[in-house]
matplotlib code that plots the C-alpha trace (Angstrom):
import matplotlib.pyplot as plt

x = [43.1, 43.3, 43.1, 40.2, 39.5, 41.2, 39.1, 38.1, 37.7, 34.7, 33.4, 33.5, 33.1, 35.2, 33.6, 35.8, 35.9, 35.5, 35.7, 32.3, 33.1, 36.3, 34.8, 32.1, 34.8, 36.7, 33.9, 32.7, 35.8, 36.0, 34.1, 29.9, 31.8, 33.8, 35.8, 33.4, 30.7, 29.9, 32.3, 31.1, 30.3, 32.0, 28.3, 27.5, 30.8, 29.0, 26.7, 28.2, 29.9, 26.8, 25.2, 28.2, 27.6, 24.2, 24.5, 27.8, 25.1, 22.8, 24.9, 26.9, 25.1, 21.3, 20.7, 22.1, 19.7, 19.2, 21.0, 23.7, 23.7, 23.9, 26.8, 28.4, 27.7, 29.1, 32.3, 33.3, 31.8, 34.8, 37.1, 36.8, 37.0, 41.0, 41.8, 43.5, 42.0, 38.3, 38.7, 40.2, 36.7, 35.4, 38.3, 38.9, 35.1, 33.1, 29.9, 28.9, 30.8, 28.9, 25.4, 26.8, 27.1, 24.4, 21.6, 24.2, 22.3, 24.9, 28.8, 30.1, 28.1, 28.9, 33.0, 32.6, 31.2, 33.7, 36.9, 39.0]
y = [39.7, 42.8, 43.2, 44.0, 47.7, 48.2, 50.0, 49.2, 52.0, 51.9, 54.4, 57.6, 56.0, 54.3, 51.5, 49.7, 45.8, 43.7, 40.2, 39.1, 41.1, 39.2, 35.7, 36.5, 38.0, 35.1, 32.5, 34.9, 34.7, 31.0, 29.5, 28.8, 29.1, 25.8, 25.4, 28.1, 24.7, 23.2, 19.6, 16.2, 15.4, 12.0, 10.1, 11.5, 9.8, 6.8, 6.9, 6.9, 4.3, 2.4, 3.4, 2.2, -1.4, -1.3, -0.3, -3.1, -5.6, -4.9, -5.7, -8.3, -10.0, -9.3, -13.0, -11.7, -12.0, -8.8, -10.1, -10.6, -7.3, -5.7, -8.1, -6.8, -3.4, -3.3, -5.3, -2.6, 0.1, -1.9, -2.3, 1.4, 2.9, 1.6, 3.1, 6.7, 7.4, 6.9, 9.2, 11.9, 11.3, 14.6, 16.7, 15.1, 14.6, 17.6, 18.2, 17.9, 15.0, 13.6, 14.6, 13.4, 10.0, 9.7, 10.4, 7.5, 4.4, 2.3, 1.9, 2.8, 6.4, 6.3, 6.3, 8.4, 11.3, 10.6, 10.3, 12.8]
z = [-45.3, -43.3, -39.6, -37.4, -38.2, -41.3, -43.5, -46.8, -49.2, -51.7, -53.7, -51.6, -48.6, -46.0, -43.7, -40.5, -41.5, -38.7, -37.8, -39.1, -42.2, -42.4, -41.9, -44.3, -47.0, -46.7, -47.3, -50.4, -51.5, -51.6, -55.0, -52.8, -49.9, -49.6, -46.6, -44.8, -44.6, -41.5, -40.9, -40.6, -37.1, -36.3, -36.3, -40.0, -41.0, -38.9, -41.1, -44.3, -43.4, -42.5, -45.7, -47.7, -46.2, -46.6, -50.7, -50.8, -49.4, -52.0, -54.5, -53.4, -50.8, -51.3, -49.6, -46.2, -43.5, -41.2, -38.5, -40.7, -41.7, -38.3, -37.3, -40.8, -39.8, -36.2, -37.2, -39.9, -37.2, -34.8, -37.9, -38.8, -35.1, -35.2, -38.6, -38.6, -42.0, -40.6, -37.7, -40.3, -42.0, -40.4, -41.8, -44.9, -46.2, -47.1, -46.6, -50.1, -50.8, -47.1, -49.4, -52.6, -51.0, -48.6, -52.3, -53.6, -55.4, -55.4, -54.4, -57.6, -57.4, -54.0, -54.2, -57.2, -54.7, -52.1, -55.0, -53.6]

ax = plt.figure().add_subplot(projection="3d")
ax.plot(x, y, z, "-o")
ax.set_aspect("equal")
plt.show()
């Protein structure tokens, strides 16, 4: 990438590229712009984990009472809070994985999005 106020020649013309020209080059550049996308805040990764236990339920445990579920949920929301890996979620998951997921029907299609 060139510095601030390099020029870029095209055509005839000459034009100064600046920093907005550089940040917009660069996420051009990139195949729809990945890595120019806006990271998972550390609630969205709150809530895909929450939606993963909600679909897991479904499918394993359709007989668990709501009150179960929301013990479930906070334990692996307390389970989750002490693992390194979860607190990398916002740097490690995209945002279309995090949309991939969250349309998810079940687990399976739900890991699938998040496979890395």
């Amino acid at each position: 990438m060139r510095a601030t106020g390099d020029r870029v020649k095209t055509g005839h013309r000459v034009f100064p590229l600046n920093s907005r020209h550089q940040v917009w080059l660069a996420c051009a550049t990139l195949a729809g712009g990945l890595g120019c996308e806006q990271p998972l805040t550390a609630p969205e990764c709150g809530t895909l984990l929450d939606r993963y236990v909600e679909l897991l339920l479904n499918s394993d445990r359709r007989d668990t009472t709501a009150a179960e579920r929301l013990r479930m949920r906070d334990e692996t929301r307390h389970k989750a809070a002490a693992d390194p890996e979860f607190r990398d979620c916002p740097r490690k998951v995209t945002r279309a994985q995090f949309d991939c997921a969250m349309r998810a029907l079940n687990v399976d299609d739900m890991e699938r999005c998040l496979a890395i």
